[in-house]
N, C-alpha and C positions, 0 to 999 in steps of 0.2 A: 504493500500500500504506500511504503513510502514516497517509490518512486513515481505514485501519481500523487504526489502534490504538486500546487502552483504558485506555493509564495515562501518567502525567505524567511530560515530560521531567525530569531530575535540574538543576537550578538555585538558585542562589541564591535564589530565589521559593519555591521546592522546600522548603527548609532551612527558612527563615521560617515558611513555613505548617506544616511539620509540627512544627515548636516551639511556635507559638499551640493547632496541635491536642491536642500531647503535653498540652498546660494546661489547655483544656476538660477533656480525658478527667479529667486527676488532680480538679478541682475538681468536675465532675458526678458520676465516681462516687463520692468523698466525699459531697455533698449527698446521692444516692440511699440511702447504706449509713448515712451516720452521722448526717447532720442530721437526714437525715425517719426514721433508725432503724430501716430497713427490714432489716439487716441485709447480709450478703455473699452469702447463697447467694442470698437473694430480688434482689438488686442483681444476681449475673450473668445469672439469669432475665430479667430486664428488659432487660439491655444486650444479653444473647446472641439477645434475640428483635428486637432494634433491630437487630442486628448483621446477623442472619439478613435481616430486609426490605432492608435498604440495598444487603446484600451480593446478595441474587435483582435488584436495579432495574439495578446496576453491569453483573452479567453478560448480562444483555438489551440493554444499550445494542450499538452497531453503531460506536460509535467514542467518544472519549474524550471525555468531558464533565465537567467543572471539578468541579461541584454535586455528582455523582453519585457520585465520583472520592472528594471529601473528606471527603463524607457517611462513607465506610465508612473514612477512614483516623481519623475523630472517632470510630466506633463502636468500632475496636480498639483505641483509645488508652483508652476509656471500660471496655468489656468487660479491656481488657488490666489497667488498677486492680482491678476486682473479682476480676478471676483472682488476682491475686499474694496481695491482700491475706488471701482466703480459703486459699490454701494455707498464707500463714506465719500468721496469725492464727487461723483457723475452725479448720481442719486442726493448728495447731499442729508444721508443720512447721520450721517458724524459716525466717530469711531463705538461707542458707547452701543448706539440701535442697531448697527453693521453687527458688533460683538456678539449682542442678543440673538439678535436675527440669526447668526451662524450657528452660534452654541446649541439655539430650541433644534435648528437641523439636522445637529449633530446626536442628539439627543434622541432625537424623533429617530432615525437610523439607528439609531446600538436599541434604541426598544423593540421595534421591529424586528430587529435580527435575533433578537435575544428572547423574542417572542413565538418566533419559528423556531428557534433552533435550542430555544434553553442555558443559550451560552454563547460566551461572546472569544473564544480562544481563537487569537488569532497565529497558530499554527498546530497541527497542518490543517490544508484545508485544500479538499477536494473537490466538494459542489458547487456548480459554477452558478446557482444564487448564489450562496453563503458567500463565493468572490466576489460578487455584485455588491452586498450589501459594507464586504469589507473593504474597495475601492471607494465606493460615495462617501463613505466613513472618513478615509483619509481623506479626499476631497476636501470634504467641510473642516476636516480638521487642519489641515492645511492652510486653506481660507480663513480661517479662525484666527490661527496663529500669525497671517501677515497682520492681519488686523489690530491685532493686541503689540506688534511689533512698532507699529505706525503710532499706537497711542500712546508706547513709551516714548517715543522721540519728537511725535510732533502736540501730544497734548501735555505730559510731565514733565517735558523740554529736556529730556536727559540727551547726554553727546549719545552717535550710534555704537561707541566702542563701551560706555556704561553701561545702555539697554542688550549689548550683548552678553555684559558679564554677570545681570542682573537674573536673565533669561537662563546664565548658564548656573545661577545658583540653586536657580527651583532647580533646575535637571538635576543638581548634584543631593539635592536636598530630597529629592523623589529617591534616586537611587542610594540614600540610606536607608529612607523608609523599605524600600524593597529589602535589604539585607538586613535591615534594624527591628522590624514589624512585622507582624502578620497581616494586614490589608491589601487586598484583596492582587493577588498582580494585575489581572485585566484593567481595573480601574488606574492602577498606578501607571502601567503601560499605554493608556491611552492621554494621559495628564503630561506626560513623556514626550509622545510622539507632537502633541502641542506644541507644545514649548521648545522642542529644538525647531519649529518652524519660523518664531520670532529670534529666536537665536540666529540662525541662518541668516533672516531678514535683516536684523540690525548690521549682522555680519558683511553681508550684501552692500548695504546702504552706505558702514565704514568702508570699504574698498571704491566702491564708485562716486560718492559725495563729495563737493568742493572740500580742501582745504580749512577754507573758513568758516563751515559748517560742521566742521569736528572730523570729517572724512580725507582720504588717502587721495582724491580724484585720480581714479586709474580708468574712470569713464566705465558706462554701462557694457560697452565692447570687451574690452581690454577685460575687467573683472571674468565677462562671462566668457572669454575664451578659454581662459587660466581656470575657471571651476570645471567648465566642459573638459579638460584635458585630465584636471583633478579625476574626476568622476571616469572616464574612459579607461583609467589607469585601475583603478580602484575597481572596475568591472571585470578589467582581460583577469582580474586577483582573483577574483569571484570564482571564475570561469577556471579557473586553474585549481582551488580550493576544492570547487564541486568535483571536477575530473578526478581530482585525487580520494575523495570519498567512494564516488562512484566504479570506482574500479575494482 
């Protein structure tokens, strides 16, 4: 049975990769919405249609593959930017109602699934609902988390190299509760998977942001070639991990 699952063990590898992802996402969909000016609704057009392919290649596979796997958790880190940003900016919903708004979504999905299925473990997982429900999951969660990253730095004014060490204290603070507590892991693993997306984000934001706004200005390009490359490297790893398992 192993061999048919379709999603990544939870690891220290796990964490890593989806922190370099959380960074593409914030720095590509920046480049798409703001450098090249395409604006937000035309940006999640674009990501939600990347999102859409990645996500039909994922569920065709017949068991877990590295490529195909990170492909769709870069696409909702990516689509998850332009979500946020269009609610509290396009929409004018500010960060607070955007926050809500996401959270009840996210909410409303782990009920659902947890209402089919009993349980919310996300590995392994075979059924290709139960990977529906755990895709739209990350989604929102995703979305969430740019959301709460934007509110650390453009409504509590903190620099983006603060709100990323701020972002990385819960994370550190969760994974004691993981090794220090009994509470619940699912719940603790999804509180997790949040917060390294504003982490990311802030991360993003330090690398691409003028100078004078607390950032590295390496431009939305430059940042997301360097996470792209990050991330490719960190996949062929993947892929060389699994073979050695699999053998």
């Amino acid at each position: 049975m192993e061999n048919l699952n379709k999603v990544t063990k939870i690891t220290m590898l796990f964490w890593i990769m989806k922190i370099v992802a959380t960074t593409l996402g914030e720095t590509l969909g920046d480049y798409l919405s703001m450098t090249l000016n395409l604006g937000y609704f035309v940006g999640i057009l674009i990501t939600f249609l990347f999102f859409t392919l990645v996500l039909a290649n994922q569920l065709r596979a017949k068991k877990f593959i590295p490529t195909s796997y990170w492909l769709v958790i870069i696409a909702t880190t990516t689509l998850g930017t332009e979500i946020s940003d269009f609610l509290d900016r396009s929409l004018q919903l500010g960060y607070a109602v955007g926050s809500c708004f996401l959270l009840m979504s996210l909410v409303l999905v782990l009920f659902l699934w947890f209402k089919k299925y009993s349980l919310l473990a996300v590995y392994p997982i075979f059924d290709t609902t139960k990977e529906l429900y755990y895709w739209i999951a990350i989604l929102f969660s995703n979305s969430l988390g740019t959301a709460f990253g934007d509110f650390l730095s453009d409504v509590l004014g903190f620099s983006y190299l603060t709100g990323a060490l701020v972002t990385a204290s819960i994370i550190v603070f969760v994974l004691l509760l993981h090794y220090c507590t009994k509470i619940n892991e699912i719940l603790l693993f999804w509180i997790a998977f949040i917060f390294t997306r504003p982490f990311g984000a802030t991360f993003g934001d330090f690398l691409t942001k003028p100078i004078a706004k607390g950032g590295l200005n390496l431009g939305t390009l430059n940042a997301s070639l360097t996470a792209l490359f990050l991330m490719a490297c960190l996949i062929l790893f993947s892929h060389w991990q699994l073979k050695k398992i699999r053998k």
